[in-house]
PDB file of N, H, CA, C and O in Angstrom:
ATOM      1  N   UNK A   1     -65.375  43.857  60.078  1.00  0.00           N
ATOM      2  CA  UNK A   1     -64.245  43.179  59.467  1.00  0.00           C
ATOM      3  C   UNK A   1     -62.954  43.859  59.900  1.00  0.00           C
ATOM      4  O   UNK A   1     -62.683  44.991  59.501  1.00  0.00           O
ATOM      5  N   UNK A   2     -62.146  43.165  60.725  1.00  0.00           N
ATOM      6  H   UNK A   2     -62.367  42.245  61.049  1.00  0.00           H
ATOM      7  CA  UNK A   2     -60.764  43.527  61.027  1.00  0.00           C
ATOM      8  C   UNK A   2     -60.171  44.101  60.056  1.00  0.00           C
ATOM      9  O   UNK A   2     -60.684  43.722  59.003  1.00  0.00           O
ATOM     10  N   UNK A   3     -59.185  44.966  59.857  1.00  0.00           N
ATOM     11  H   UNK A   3     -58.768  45.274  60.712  1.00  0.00           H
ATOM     12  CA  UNK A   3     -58.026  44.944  59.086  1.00  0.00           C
ATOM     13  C   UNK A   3     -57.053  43.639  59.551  1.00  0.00           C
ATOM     14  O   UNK A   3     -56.725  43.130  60.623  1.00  0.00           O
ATOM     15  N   UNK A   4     -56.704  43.324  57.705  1.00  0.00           N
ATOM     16  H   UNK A   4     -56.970  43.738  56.834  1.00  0.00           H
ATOM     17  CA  UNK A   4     -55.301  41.913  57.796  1.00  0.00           C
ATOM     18  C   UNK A   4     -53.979  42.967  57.192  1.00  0.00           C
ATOM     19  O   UNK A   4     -53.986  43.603  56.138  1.00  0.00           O
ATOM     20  N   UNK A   5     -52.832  42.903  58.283  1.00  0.00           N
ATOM     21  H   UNK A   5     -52.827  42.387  59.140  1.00  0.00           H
ATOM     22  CA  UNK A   5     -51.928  43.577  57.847  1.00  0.00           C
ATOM     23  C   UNK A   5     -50.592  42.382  57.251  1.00  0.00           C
ATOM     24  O   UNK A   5     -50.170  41.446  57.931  1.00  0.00           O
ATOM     25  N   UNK A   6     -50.086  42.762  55.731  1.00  0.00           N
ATOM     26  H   UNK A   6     -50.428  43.523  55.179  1.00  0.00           H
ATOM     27  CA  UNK A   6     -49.252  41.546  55.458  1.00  0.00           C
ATOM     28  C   UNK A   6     -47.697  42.162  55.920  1.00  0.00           C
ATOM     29  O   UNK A   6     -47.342  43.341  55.929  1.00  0.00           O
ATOM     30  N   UNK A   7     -47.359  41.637  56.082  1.00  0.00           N
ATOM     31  H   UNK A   7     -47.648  40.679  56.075  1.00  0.00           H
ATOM     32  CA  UNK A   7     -46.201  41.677  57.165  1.00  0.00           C
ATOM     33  C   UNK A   7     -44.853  41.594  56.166  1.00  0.00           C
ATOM     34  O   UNK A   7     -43.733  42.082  56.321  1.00  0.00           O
ATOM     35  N   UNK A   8     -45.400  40.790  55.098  1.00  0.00           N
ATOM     36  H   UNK A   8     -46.309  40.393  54.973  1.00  0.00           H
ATOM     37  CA  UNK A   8     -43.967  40.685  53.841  1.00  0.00           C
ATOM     38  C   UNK A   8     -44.245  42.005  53.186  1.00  0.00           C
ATOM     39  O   UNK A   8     -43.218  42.447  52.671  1.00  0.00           O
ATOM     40  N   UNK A   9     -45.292  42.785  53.030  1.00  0.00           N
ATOM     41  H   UNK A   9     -46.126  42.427  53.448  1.00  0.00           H
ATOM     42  CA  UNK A   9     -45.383  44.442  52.246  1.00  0.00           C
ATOM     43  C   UNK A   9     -44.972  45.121  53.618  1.00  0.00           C
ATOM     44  O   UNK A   9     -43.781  45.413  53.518  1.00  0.00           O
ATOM     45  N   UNK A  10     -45.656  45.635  55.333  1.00  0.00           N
ATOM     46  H   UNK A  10     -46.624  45.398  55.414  1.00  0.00           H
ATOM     47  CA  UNK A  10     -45.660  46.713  55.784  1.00  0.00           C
ATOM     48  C   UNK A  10     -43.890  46.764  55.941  1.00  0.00           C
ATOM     49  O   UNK A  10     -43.055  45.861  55.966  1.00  0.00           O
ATOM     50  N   UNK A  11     -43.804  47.876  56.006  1.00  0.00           N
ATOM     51  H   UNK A  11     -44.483  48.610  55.985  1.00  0.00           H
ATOM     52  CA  UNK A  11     -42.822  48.764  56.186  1.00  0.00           C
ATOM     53  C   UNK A  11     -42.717  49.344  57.016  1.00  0.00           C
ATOM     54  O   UNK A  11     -41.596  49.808  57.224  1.00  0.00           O
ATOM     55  N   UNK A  12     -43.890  49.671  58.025  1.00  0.00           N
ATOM     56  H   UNK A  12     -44.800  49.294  57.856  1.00  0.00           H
ATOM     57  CA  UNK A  12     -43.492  50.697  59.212  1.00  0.00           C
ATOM     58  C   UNK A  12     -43.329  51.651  59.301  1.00  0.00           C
ATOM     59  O   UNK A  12     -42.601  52.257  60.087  1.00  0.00           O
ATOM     60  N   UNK A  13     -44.410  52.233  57.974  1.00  0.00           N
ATOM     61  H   UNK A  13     -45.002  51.741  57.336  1.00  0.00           H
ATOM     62  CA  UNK A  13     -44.464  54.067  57.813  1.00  0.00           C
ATOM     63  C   UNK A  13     -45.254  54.114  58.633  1.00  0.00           C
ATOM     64  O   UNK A  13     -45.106  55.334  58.704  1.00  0.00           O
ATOM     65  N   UNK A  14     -46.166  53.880  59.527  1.00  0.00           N
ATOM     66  H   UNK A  14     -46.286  52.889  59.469  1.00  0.00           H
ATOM     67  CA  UNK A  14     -47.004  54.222  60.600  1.00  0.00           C
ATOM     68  C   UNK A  14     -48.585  55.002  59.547  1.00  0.00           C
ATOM     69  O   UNK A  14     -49.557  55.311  60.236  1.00  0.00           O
ATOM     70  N   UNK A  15     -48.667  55.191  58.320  1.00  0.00           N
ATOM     71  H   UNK A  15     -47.878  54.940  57.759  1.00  0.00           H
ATOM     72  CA  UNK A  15     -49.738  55.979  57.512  1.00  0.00           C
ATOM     73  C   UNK A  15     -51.176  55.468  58.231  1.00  0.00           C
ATOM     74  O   UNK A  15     -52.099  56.228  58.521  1.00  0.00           O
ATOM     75  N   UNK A  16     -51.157  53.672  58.504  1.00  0.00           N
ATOM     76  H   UNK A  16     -50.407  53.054  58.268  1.00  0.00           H
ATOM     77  CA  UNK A  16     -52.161  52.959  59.170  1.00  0.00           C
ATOM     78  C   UNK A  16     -53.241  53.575  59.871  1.00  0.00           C
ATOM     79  O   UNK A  16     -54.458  53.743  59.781  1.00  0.00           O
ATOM     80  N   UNK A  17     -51.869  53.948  60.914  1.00  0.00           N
ATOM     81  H   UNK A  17     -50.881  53.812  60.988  1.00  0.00           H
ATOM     82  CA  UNK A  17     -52.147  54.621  62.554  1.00  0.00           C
ATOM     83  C   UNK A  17     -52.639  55.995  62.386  1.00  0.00           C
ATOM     84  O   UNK A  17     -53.572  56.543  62.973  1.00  0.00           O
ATOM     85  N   UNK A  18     -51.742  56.519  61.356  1.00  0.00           N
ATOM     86  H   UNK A  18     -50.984  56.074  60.879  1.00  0.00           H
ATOM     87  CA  UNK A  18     -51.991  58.244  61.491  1.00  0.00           C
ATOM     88  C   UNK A  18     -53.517  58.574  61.010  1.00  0.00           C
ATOM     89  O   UNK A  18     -54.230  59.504  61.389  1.00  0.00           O
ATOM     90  N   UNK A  19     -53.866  57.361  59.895  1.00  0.00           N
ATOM     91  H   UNK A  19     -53.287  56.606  59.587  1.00  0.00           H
ATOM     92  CA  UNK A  19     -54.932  57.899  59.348  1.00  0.00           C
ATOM     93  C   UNK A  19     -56.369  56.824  60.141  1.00  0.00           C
ATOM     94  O   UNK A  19     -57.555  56.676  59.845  1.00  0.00           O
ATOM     95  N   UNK A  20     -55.949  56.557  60.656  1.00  0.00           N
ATOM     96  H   UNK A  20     -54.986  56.677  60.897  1.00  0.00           H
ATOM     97  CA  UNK A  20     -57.415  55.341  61.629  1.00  0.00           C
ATOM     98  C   UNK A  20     -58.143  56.555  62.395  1.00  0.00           C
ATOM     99  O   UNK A  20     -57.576  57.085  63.350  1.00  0.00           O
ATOM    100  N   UNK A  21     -59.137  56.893  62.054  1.00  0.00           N
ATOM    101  H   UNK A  21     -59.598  56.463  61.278  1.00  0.00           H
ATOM    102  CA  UNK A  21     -59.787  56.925  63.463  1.00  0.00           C
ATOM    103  C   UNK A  21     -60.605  56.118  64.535  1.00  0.00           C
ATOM    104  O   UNK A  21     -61.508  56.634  65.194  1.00  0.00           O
ATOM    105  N   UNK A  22     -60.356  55.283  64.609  1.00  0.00           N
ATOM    106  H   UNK A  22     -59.623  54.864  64.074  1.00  0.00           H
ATOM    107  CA  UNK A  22     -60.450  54.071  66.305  1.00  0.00           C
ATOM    108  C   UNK A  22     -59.362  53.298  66.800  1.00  0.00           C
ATOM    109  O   UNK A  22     -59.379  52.417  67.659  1.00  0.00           O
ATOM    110  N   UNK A  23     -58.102  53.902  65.920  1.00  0.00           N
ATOM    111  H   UNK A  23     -58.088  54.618  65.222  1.00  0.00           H
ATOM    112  CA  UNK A  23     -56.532  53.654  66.997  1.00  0.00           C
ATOM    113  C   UNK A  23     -56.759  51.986  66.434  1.00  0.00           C
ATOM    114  O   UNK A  23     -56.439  51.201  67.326  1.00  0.00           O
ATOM    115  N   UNK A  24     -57.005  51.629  65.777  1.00  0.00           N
ATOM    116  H   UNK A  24     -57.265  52.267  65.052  1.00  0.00           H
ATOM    117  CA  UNK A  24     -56.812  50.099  65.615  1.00  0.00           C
ATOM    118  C   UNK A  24     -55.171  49.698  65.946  1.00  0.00           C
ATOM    119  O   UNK A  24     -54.846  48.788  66.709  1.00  0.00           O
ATOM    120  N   UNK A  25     -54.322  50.482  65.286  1.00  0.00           N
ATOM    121  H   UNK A  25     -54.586  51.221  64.667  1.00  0.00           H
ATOM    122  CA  UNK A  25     -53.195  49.974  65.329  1.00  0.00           C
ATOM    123  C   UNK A  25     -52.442  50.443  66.080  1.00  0.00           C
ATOM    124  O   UNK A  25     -52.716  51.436  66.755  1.00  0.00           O
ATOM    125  N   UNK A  26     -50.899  49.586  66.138  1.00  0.00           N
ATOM    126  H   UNK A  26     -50.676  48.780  65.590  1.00  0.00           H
ATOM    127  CA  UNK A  26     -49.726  50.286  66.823  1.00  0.00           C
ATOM    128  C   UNK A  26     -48.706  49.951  66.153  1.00  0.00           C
ATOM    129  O   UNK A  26     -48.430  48.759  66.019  1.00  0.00           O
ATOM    130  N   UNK A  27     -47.939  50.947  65.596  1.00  0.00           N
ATOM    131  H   UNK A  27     -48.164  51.915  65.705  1.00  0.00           H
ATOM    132  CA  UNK A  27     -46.628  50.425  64.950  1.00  0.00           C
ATOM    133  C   UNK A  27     -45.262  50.274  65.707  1.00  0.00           C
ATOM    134  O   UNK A  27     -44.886  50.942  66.670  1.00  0.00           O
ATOM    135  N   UNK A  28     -44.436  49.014  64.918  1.00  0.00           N
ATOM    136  H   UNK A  28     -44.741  48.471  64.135  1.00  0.00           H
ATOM    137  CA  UNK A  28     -43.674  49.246  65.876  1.00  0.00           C
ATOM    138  C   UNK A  28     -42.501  49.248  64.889  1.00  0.00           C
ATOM    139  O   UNK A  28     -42.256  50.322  64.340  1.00  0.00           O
ATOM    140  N   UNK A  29     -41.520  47.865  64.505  1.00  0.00           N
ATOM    141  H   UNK A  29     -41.719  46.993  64.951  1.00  0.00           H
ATOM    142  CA  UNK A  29     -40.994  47.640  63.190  1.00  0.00           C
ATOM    143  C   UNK A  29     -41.999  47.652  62.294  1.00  0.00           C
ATOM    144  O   UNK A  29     -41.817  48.201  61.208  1.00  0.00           O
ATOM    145  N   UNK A  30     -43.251  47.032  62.614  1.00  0.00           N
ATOM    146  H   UNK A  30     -43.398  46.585  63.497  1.00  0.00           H
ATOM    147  CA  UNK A  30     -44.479  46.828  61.630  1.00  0.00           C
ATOM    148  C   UNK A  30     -45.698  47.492  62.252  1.00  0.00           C
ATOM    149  O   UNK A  30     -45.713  47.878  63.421  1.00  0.00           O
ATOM    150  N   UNK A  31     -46.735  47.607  61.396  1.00  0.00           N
ATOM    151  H   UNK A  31     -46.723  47.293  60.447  1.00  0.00           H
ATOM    152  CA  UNK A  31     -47.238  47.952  61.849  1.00  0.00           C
ATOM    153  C   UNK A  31     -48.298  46.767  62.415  1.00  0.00           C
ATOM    154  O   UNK A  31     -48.416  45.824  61.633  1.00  0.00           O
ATOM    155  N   UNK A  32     -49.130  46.669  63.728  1.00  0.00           N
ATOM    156  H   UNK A  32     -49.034  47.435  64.364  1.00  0.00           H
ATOM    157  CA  UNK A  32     -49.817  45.507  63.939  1.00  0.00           C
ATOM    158  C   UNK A  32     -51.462  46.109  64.410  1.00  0.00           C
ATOM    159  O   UNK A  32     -51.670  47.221  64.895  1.00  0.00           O
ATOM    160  N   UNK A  33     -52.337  45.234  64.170  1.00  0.00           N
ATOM    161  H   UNK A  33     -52.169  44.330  63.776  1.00  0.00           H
ATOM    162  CA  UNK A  33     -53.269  45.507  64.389  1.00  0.00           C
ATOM    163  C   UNK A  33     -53.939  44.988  65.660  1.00  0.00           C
ATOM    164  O   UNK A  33     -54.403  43.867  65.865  1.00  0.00           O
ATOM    165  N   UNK A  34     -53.870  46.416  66.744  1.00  0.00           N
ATOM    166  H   UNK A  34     -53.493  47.327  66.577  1.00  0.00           H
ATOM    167  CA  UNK A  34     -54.260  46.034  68.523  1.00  0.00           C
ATOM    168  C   UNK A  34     -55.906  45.580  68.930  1.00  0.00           C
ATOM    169  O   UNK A  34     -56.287  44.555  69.495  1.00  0.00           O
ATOM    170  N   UNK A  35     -56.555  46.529  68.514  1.00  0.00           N
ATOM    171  H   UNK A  35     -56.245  47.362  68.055  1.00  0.00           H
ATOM    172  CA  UNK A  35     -57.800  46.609  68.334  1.00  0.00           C
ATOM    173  C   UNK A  35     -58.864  46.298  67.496  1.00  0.00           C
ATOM    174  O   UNK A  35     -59.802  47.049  67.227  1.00  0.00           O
ATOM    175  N   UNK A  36     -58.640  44.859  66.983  1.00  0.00           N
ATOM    176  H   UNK A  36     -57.878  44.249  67.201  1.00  0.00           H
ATOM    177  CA  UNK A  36     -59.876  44.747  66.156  1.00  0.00           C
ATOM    178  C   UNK A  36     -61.462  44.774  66.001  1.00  0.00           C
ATOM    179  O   UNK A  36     -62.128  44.847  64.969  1.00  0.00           O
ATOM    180  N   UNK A  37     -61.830  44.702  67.195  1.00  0.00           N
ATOM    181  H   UNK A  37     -61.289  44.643  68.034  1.00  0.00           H
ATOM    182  CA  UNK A  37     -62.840  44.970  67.734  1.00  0.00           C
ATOM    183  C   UNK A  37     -63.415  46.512  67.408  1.00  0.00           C
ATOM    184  O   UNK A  37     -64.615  46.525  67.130  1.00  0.00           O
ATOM    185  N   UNK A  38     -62.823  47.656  67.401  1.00  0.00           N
ATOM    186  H   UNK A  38     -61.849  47.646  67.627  1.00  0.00           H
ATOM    187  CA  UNK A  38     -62.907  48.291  67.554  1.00  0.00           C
ATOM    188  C   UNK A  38     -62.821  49.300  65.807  1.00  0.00           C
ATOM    189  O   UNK A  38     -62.839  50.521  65.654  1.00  0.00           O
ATOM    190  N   UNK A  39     -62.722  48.082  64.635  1.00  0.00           N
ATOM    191  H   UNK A  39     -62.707  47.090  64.759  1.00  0.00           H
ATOM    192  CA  UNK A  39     -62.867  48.757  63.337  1.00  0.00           C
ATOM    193  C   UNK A  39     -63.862  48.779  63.148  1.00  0.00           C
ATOM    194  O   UNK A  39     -64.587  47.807  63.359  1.00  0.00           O
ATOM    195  N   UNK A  40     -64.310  49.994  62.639  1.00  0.00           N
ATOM    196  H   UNK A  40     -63.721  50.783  62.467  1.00  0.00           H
ATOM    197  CA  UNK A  40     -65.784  50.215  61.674  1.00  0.00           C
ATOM    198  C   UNK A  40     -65.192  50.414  60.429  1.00  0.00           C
ATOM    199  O   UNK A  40     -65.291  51.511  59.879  1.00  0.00           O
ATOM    200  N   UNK A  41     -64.361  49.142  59.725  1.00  0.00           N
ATOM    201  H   UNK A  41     -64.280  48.251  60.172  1.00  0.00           H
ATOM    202  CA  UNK A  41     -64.189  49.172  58.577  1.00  0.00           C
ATOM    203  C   UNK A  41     -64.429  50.386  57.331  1.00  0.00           C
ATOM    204  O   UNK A  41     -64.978  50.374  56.229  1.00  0.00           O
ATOM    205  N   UNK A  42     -63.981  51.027  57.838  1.00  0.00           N
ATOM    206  H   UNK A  42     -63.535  51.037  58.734  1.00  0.00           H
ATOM    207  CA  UNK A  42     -63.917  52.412  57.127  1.00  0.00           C
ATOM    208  C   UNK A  42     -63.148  52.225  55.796  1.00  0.00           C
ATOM    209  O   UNK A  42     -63.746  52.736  54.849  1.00  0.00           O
ATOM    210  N   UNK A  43     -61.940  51.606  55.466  1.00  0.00           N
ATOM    211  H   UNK A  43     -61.453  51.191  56.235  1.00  0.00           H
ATOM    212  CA  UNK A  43     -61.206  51.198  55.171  1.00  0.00           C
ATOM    213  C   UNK A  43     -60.439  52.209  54.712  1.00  0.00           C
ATOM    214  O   UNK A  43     -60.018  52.189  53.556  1.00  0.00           O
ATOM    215  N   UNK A  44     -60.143  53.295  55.632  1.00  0.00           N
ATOM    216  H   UNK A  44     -60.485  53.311  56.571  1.00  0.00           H
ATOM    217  CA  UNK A  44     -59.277  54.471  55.220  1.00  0.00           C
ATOM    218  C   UNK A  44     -57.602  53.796  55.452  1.00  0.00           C
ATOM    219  O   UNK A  44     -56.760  54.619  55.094  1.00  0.00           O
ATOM    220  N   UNK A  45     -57.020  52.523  55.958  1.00  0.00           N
ATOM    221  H   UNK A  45     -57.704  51.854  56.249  1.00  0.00           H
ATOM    222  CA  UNK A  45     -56.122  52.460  56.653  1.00  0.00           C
ATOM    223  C   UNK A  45     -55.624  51.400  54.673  1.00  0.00           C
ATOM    224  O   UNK A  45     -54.534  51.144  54.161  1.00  0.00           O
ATOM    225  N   UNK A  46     -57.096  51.116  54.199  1.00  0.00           N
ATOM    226  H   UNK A  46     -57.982  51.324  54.615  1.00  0.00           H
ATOM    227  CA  UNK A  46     -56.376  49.879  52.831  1.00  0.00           C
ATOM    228  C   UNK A  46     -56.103  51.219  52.344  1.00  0.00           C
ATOM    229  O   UNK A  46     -54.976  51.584  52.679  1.00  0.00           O
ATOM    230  N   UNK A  47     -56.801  52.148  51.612  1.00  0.00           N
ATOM    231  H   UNK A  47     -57.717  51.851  51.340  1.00  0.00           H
ATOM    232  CA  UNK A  47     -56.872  53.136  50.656  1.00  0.00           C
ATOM    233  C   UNK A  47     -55.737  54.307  50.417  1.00  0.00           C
ATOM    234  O   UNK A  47     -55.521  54.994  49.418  1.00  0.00           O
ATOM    235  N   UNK A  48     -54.933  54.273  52.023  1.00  0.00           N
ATOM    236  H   UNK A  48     -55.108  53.715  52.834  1.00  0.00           H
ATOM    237  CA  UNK A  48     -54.261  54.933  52.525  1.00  0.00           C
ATOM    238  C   UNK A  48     -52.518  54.580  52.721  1.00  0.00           C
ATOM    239  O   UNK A  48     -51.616  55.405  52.577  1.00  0.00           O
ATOM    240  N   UNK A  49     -52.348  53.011  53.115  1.00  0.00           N
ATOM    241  H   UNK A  49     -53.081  52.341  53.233  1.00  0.00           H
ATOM    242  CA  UNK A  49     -51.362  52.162  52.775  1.00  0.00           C
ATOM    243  C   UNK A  49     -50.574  52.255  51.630  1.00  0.00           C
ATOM    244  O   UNK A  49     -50.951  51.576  50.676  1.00  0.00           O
ATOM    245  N   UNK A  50     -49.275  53.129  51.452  1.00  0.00           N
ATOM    246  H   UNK A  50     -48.969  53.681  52.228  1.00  0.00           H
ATOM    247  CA  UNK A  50     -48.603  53.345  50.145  1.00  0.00           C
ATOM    248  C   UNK A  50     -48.157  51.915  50.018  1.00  0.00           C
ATOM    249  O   UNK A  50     -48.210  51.676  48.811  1.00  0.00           O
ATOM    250  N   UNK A  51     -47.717  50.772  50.701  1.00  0.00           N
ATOM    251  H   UNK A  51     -47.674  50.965  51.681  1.00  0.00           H
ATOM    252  CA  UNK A  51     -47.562  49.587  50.298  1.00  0.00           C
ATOM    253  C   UNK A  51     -48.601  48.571  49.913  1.00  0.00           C
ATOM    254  O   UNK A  51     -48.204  47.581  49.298  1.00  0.00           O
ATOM    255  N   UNK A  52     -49.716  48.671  50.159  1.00  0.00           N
ATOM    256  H   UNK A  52     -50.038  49.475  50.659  1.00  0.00           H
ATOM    257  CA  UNK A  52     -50.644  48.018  49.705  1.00  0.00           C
ATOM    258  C   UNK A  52     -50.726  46.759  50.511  1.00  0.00           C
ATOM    259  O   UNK A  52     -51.113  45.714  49.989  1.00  0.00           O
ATOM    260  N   UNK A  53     -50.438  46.816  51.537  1.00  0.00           N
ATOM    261  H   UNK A  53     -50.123  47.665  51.961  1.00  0.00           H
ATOM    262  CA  UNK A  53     -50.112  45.766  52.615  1.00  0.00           C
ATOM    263  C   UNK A  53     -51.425  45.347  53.798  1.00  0.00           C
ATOM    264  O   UNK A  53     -51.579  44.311  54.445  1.00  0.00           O
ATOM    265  N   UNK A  54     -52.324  46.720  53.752  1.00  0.00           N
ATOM    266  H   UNK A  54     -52.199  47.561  53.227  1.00  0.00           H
ATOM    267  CA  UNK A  54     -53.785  46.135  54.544  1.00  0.00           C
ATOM    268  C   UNK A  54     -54.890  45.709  53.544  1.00  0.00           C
ATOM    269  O   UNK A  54     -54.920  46.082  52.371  1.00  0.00           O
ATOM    270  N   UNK A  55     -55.949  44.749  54.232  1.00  0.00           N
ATOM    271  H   UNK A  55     -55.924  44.446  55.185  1.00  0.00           H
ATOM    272  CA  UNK A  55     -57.123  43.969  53.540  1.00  0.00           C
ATOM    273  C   UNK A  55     -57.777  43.987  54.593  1.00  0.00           C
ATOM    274  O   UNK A  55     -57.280  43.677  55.676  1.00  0.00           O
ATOM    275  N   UNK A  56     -58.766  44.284  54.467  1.00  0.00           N
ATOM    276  H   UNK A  56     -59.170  44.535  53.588  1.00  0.00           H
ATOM    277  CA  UNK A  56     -60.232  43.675  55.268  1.00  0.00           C
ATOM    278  C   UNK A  56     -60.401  42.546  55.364  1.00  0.00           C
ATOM    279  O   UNK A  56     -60.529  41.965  54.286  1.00  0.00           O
ATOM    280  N   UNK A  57     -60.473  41.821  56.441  1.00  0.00           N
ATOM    281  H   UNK A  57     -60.369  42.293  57.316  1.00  0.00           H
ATOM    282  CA  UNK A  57     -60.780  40.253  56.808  1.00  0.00           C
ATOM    283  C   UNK A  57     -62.454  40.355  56.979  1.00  0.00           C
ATOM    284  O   UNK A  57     -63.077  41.095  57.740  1.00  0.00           O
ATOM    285  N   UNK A  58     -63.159  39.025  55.688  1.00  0.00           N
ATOM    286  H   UNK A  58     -62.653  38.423  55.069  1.00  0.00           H
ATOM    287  CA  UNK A  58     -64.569  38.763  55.559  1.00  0.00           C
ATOM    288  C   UNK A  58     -64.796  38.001  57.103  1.00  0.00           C
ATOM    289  O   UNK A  58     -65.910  37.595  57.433  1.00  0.00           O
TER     290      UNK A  58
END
């Protein structure tokens, strides 16, 4: 399951990125998600999000 990043919460603290380990993302103004393929839904990037702005896509 991808991470869904909402775009009306991120902010562009980069926390996503810092805390992923498989680089899913890249921030830029926002943060976006490059690599979906490549989540093992860990979901350190929802738990971790001070905006509450990532979800796991079913």
């Amino acid at each position: 399951m991808p991470p869904k990043v909402d775009m009306d919460k991120c902010t562009g603290c980069g926390t996503c990125a810092d805390v992923c380990p498989n680089e899913v993302f890249e921030v830029d103004d926002k943060s976006q998600v490059v690599r979906p393929d490549d989540c093992s839904s860990c979901e350190q990037c929802v738990s971790e999000c001070p905006e509450e702005a990532i979800t796991l896509e079913d």
